[in-house]
N, C-alpha and C positions, 0 to 999 in steps of 0.2 A: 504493500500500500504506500510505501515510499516513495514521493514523487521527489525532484528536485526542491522544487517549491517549499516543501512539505520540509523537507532536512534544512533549507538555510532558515525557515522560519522557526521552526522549532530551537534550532541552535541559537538564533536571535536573540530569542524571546528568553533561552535560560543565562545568556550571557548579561543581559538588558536585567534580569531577577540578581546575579549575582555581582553585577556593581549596584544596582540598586543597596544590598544586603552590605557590602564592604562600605561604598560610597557616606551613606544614611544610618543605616541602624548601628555599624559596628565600627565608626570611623575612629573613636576610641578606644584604648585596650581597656578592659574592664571585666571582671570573674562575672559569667552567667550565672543568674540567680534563677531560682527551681521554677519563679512564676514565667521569666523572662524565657528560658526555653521550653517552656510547655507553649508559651502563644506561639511562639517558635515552628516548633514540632507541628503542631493542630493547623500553622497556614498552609506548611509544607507538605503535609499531607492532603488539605483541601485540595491546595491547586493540581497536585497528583491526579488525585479523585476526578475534579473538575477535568482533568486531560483524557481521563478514561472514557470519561463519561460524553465524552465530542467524539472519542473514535467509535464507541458504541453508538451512537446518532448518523455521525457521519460516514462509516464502513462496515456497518454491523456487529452483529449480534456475536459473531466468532473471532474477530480481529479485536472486539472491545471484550473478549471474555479474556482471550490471552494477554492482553495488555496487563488484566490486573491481577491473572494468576503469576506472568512473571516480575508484577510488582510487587506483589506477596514474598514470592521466593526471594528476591533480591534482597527485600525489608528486612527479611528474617535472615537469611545470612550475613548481613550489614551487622546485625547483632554481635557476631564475632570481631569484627573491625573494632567497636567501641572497649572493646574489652582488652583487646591488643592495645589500642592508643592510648587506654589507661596506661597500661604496662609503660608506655613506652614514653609517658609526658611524667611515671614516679622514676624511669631508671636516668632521665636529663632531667629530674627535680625542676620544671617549667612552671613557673609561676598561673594560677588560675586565668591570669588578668591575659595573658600572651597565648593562651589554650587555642582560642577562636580565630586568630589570624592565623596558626601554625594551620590548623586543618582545613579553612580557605584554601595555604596554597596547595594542600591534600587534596582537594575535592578540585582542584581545577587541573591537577597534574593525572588524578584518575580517569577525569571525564575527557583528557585526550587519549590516555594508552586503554582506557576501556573502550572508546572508540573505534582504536587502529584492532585491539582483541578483537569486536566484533565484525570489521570487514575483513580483519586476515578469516575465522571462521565463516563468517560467509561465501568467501573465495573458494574455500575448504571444500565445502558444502555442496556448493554447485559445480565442483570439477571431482570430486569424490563419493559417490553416494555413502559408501561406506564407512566414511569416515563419521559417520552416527553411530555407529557400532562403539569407534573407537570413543567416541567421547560417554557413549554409555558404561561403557567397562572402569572407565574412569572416573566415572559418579559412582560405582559401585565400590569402586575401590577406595576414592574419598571420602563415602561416606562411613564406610565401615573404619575407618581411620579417626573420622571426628569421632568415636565410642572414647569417651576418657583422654578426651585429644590433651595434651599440654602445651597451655598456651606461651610459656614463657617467652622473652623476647631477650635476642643475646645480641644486641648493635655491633658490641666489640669484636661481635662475627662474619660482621656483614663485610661482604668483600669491598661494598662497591663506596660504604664509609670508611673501610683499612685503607682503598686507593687513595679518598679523598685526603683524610688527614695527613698520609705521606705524603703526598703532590700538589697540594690546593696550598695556597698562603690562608693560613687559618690564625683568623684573633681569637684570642682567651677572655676577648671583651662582651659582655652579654647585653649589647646595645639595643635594649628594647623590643620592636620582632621585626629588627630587620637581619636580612641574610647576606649583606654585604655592606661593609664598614670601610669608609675611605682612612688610612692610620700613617701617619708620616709619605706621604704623599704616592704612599698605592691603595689599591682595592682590597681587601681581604674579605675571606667569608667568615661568616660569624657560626658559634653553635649551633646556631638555630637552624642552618644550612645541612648539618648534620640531622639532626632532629626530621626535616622534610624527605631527605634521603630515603632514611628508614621507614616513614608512615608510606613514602611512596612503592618501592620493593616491599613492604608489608602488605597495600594493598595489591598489589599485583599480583603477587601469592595468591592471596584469598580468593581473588578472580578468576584466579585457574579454575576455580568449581561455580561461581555462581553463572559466568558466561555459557560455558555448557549446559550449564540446568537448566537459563532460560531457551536458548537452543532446543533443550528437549521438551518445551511448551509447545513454542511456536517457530517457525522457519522464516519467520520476514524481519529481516536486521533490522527496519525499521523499529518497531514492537520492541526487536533484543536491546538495542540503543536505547530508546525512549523510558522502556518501563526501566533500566539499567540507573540511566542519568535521574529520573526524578524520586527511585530512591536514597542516592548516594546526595541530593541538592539536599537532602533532609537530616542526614546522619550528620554533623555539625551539630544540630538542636538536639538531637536523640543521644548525640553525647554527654551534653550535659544533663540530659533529662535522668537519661538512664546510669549513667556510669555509677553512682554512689550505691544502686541497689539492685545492679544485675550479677553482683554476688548470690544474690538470694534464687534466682532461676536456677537451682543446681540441675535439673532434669535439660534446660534448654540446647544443649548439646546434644544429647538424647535426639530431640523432636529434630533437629537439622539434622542430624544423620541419618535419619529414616526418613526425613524428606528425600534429600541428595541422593538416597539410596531407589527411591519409589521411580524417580524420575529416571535414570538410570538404566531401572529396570523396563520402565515403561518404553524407553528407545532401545532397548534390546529387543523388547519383543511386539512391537509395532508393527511388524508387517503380518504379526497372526493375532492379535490381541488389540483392538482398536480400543481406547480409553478417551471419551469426549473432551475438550478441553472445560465445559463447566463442571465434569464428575473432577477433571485433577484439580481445580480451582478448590472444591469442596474438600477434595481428601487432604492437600497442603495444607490447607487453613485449617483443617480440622486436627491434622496434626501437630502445629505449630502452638494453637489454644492450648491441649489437651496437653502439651506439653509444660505451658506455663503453668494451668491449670493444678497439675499434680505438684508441682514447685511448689504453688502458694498453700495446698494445703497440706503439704510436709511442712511446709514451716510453720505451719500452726502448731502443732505440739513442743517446735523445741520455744516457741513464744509462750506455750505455757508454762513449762519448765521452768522458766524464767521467772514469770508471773507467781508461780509456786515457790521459788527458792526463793523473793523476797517477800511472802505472806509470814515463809518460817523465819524469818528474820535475819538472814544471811546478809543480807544487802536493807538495812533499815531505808525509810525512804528519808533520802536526806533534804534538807531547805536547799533553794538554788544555787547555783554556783558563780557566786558575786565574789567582788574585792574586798568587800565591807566581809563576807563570811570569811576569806583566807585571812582578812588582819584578826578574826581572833582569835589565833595563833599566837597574838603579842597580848595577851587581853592577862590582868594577872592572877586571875583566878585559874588555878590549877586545872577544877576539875572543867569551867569551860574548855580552856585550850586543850582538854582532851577528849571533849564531843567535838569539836571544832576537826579533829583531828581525822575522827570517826568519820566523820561527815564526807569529808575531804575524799580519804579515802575511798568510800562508798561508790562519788563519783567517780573514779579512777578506776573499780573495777567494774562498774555498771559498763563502760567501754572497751571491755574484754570480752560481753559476755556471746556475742554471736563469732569471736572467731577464736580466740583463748581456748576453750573446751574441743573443737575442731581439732586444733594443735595437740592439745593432749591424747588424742585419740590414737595418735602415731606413739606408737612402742616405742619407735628411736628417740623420739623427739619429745616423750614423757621421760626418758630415760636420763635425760642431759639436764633437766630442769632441778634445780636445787631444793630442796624440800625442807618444811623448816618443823618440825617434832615439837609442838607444846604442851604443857600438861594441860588436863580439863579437870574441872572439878571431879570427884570419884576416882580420881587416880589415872583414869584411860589416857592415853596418849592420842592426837589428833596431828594429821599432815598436811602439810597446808604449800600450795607453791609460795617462794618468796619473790614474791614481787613489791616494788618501791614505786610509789608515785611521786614522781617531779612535778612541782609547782614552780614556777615562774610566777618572781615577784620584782618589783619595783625596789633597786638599791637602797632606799630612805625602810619597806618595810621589809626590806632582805636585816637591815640592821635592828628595827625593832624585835622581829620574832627571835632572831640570834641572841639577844640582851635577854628578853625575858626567859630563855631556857639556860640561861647563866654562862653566856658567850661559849659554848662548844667550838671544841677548832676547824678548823676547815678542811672540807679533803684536799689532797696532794693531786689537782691537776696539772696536764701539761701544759705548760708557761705559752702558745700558741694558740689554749684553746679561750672562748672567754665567755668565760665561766667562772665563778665562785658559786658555793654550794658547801652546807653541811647535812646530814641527818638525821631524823629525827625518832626515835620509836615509841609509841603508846601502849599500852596493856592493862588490862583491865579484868581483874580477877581470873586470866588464862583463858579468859573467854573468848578473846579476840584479841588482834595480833597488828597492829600496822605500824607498817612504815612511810615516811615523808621524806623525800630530798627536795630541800626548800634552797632554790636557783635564784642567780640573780647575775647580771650583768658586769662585765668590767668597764668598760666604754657603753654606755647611755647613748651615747650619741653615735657609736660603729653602726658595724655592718656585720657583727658575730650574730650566731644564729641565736642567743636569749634577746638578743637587742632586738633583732627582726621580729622575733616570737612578740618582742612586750609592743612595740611598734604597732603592727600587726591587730593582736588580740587584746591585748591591754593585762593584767594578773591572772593566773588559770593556772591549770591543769597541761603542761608543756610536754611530758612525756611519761611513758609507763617502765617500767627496769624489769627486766627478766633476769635472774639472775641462771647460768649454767655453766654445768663442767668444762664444756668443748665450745667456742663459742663459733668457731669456724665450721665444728659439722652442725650445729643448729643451723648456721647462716647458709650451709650448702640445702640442707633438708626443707628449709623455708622456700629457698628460689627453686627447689627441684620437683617439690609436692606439691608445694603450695603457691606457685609461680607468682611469689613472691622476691621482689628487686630490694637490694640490699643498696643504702644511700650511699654507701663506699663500698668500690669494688672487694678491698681488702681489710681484713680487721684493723682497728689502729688504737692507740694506746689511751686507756681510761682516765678515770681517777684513781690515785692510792695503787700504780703501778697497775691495775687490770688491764685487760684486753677487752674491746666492745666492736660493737657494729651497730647498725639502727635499721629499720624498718618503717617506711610510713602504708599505715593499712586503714582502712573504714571502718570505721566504729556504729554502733549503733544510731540511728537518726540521721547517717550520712554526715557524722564526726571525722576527720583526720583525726587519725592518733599515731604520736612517734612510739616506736617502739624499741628499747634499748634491750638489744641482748650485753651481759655482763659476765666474765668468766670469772667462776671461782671453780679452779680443777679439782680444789679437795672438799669442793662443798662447803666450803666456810665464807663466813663474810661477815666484815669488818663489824665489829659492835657500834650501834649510833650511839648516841644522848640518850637518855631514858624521859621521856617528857611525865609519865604518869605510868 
């Protein structure tokens, strides 16, 4: 159905939407907020809609069923994209604010080489009948691949980023989001150049399987092109819509492999097995639901579990998480600054609790984690992980809390990092058990990461500690299970002579939380201050 007319308009018309989007709505850098990519998402999928729905008027009934079965397919395996460019904006720690122009120049470098994928394939097509065979065997084989795919993303692998930083004049400067830097009177590329690199051969990858799938919808490059591009004009919005809580689709991998797998099979055996294209429209989507479907209600139970472990009092509910609650900490009454502490705490592990228990679930990775033995009343011993919550405070009430717990000394950090920190431990008839490292800034006015944090956030909850035996196989077993990116390639040197690494992961309610792996190989760790 592809006329001439038809392809320069169309392309117009998406080029004409994505200056408008750059030009207007995002001429600023600024972090998407949840409301801002939901109007987002909901236009980009109207005008989708809206384009289906002119080829269903204007070409029919079958060129407008396929349009939107393979903008289903595209939709849904776009899924995977988001979850990768998570990966790959925590392993270049890319500021929220810079997210939306990085994937701009994503979505306009795809929607040329997904182009060229679809007319090399249609050249394919029409000089090879058989070569629908081929691309069926290899839906078949793709999909039974995504079963427990691992997503992890390894840049420092990618050939085509190893050429660039050996031969490209590359700045260390992180100028905003631009990708080339004029610097003592040459051009250089910037990180961020890096950064586009990889989302660009990342998508490429992914397209090996979604351009075949629509292929095995429909036969007119038009439809493959079209439904192609107006799902990818929308994944931008769907990024940030989704990113913070498509953790929780565990099954969605599931449903795209047995899409990719259906379609596959459906062009294997097309010429004895004739399948409508509104029954595939029906069976995709029906798989695609049933698949988030059963996600959302597995996780109803571990929500209850939740909901249960703080009725029995594990997790009291604490009062909000204000500045005014962290100063009373400096308050001088004893037994306040030891609810104060409770409190604190509480929050800190309320932010563990959908992926913390996950981790323990690994034998290896329960195994390295330091365990901390208290007495309970009755005599029984109870095991508890140790974990430390870092608070991030203001220098003025980094020195109050210090004074009121009778000036305790400071850990032995590296003179590089900046940081000061001491802390803290509460207890309370063996009933409970916490700990505080109460952080504060050397430079107020740098560019150290408590500085950015207090900046930033203002006094909180800055990071979680994990304390374990091996800190380098925990950090291997995070990025290899849990495709999980470690902030530093390499362990590096703590407080008090330790070894750490760090973790940024999602917390509950679409929280970032750092997360501080800490090695104590004999299981021991330092004694705080006793606060109560």
């Amino acid at each position: 159905m592809g006329t001439w007319p038809l392809w320069i308009a169309f392309n117009a018309g998406v080029a004409f939407l994505l200056l408008l989007d750059l030009g207007l709505f995002h001429r600023r850098a600024h972090a998407i907020a949840l409301r801002e990519a939901l109007l987002e998402s909901a236009a980009w999928i109207a005008l989708s809609i809206g384009f289906g729905a002119w080829i269903f008027v204007a070409r029919g009934r079958g060129p407008g069923l396929e349009f939107f079965t393979g903008y289903i397919v595209e939709k849904s395996l776009s899924l995977d994209n988001v979850f990768v460019f998570l990966l790959i904006f925590q392993y270049f720690r890319v500021e929220p604010r810079y997210q939306h122009r990085l994937l701009f120049y994503g979505v306009v470098g795809a929607l040329v080489l997904r182009g060229a994928m679809v007319a090399a394939g249609a050249a394919l097509i029409a000089r090879f009948d058989w070569i629908l065979y081929v691309f069926g065997a290899f839906l078949l084989y793709s999909g039974f691949k995504l079963f427990g795919a691992d997503h992890a993303v390894h840049p420092e692998k990618n050939p085509l980023v190893r050429w660039a930083q050996k031969h490209l004049p590359m700045s260390q400067t992180e100028t905003a989001q631009e990708l080339f830097v004029r610097q003592g009177g040459r051009w250089l590329f910037t990180p961020f150049f890096l950064v586009v690199i990889v989302i660009e051969t990342t998508d490429l990858v992914l397209a090996l399987d979604s351009i075949p799938a629509v292929f095995g919808v429909t036969r007119d490059p038009f439809i493959v092109y079209s439904s192609n591009v107006c799902a990818i004009l929308g994944l931008r919005a769907l990024y940030f819509l989704l990113a913070g809580i498509l953790q929780y689709f565990q099954y969605l991998d599931e449903g795209l492999a047995i899409t990719v797998m259906f379609i596959g099979a459906k062009m294997l055996a097309e010429p004895w097995v004739h399948i409508s294209t509104g029954l595939s429209l029906a069976i995709v989507g029906g798989i695609i639901a049933l698949a988030i479907l059963i996600s959302v209600v597995r996780a109803k139970p571990e929500a209850r579990t939740v909901n249960q472990t703080q009725k029995k009092g594990r997790l009291r509910t604490a009062p909000p998480l204000t500045p005014e609650l962290i100063h009373g900490l400096a308050d001088p009454d004893v037994t306040r600054r030891s609810q104060v502490a409770h409190d604190l705490y509480n929050h800190g592990i309320a932010r563990t609790l959908n992926w913390f228990d996950d981790w323990g679930k690994d034998h290896e990775f329960q195994s390295l984690i330091v365990m901390d033995h208290r007495g309970r009343p009755g005599g029984e011993k109870a095991a508890w992980p140790k974990l430390t919550i870092g608070i991030a405070v203001q220098p003025e009430t980094f020195e109050k809390i210090r004074s009121a717990h009778g000036s305790p000394p400071l850990a032995d950090a590296p003179a590089d990092q900046d940081v000061l920190e001491f802390e803290l431990e509460y207890s309370r008839g063996g009933m409970s058990y916490v700990l505080l490292d109460i952080l504060t800034t050397k430079a107020p006015e740098g560019n150290g990461a408590i500085a950015r944090f207090l900046e930033k956030f203002g006094e909180g909850i800055q990071q979680i500690e994990i304390d374990v035996t091996d800190v380098d196989r925990a950090t291997e077993i995070l990025r290899a299970r849990f495709n999980l990116i470690p902030v530093y390639p390499a362990t590096r040197p703590g407080a008090n002579g330790t070894r750490v690494n760090f973790f940024l992961v999602t917390g509950r309610e679409n929280q970032k939380v750092l997360i501080e792996l800490v090695e104590h190989p004999n299981g021991l760790h330092q004694s705080p201050v006793t606060g109560h």
